[in-house]
N, C-alpha and C positions, 0 to 999 in steps of 0.2 A: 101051630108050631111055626107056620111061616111067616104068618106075623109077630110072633116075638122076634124071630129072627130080624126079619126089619127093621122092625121098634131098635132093636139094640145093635145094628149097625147103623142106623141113623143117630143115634146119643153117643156113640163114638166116633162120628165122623164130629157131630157137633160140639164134642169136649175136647178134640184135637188141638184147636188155637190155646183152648185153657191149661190142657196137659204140656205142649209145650212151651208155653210162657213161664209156668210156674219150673220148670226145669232151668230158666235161662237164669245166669247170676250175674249180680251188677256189681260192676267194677270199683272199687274203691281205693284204685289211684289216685293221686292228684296231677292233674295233667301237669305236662310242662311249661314252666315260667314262659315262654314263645306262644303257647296255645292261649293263655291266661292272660294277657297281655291286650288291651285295645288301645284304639290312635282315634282321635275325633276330633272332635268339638263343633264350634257356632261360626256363623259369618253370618251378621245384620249388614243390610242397605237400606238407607228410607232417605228421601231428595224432597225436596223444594221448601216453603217454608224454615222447616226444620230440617238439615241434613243428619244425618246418624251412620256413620261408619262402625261396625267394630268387626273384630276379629280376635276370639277365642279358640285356639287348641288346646288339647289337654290330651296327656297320658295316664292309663288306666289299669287297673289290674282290679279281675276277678279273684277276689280274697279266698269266698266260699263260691259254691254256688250260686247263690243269690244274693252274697254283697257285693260289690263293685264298690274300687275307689277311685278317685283321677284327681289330677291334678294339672294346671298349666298357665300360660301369661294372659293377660288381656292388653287389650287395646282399645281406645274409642276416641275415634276424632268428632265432634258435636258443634255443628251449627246453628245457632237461631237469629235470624234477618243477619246481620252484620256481627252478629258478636261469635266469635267461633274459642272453642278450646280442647286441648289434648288431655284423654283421662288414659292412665296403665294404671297394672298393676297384677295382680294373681287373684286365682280360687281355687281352692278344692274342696270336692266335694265326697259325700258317700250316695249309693243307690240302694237301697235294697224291697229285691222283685216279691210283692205280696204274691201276685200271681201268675205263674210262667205262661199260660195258655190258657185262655178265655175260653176258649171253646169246650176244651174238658169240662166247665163249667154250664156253661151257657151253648148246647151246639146248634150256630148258627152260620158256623164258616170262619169265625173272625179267631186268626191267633194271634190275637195281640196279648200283651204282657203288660202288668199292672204294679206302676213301681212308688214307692215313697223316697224323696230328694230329699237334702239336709246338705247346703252350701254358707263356705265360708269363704266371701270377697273382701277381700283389700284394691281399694280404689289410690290412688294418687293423684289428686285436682289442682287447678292453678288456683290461686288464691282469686289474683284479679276477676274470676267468671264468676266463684261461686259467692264471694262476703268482700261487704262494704268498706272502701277505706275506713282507717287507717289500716291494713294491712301488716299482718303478721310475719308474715315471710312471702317467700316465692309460690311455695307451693305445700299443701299439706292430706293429710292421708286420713280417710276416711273405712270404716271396715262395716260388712252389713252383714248379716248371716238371715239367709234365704231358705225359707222351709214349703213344701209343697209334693204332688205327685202326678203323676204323667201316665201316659201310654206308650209303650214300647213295640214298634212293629218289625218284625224281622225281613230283612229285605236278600239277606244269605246265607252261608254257613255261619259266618262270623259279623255281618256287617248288622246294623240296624239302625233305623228310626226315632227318636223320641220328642214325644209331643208335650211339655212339663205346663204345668201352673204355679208358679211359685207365690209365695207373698215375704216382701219384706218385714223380718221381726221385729224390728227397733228401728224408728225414724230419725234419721241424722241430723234432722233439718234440711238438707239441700235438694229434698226431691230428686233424687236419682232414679228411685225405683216408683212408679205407679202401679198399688196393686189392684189386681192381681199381674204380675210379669208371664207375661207366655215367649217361650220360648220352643223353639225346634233344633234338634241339634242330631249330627251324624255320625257313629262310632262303625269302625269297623279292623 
């Protein structure tokens, strides 16, 4: 008798975490527009030979859970030996996270988050850098749509890491992009 007694307060101590999980109910709110809401983007440096400036922000909003959209300007100033030129213009893109935490998965320690990218750049070039006289005008605009996936590491409550591989879809001609483009970018 005193061992069933134990036996079955051990299997209720042990179904304790399960009996109150299954009591807990998940909220089906949609947070507010300020919670949903992310600020990020990129800042490239690369010097000698080639110089490469740029600078990318973008604002963001978690649609669902796991799409994210953003949007923002660019900049890139580009030198090689003596010829230098100014590129702007915009992107935006979507995110959406395959998988929120690797480690539910895989447990190894690692919660990284596993996203697929789908970006659409417009670029703005000077004519004189990129094509041969005669010359068309000043300056003209070039658009690439950039598809690829990344790692997402969480660095706060809100803030996070992303480490993308993208490849450019369609070649413009002007080698802008050499794929695969890796990027790192900051949202928080």
């Amino acid at each position: 008798m005193r061992a069933l007694i134990k036996i079955s307060v051990i299997l209720i101590i042990l179904n304790l975490p399960v009996i109150s999980a299954s009591g807990q109910k998940v909220s089906r709110e949609v947070p507010p527009l300020r919670e949903r809401m992310f600020f990020g983007g990129s800042f490239g440096l690369q010097f000698g030979t080639l110089t490469n400036i740029e600078v990318a922000p973008v604002v963001g909003l978690w649609v669902l859970p796991r799409l994210a959209i953003a949007a923002g300007p660019n900049f890139t100033y580009y030198k090689y030996y003596d010829d230098e030129t100014n590129m702007y213009g915009a992107k935006a893109y979507a995110q959406f996270v395959l998988l929120q935490d690797l480690n539910n998965v895989i447990p190894v320690g690692l919660h990284t988050g596993i996203f697929i990218h789908l970006e659409d750049e417009w670029l703005n070039l000077e004519t004189a850098y990129w094509q041969n006289p005669p010359y068309a005008s000043e300056r003209f605009s070039v658009n690439t749509v950039l598809l690829g996936g990344g790692l997402s590491q969480q660095l706060g409550r809100k803030s996070f890491m992303n480490i993308m591989v993208l490849w450019a879809m369609q070649d413009s001609g002007y080698t802008i992009y050499d794929n695969p483009e890796i990027r790192i970018s900051f949202n928080f």
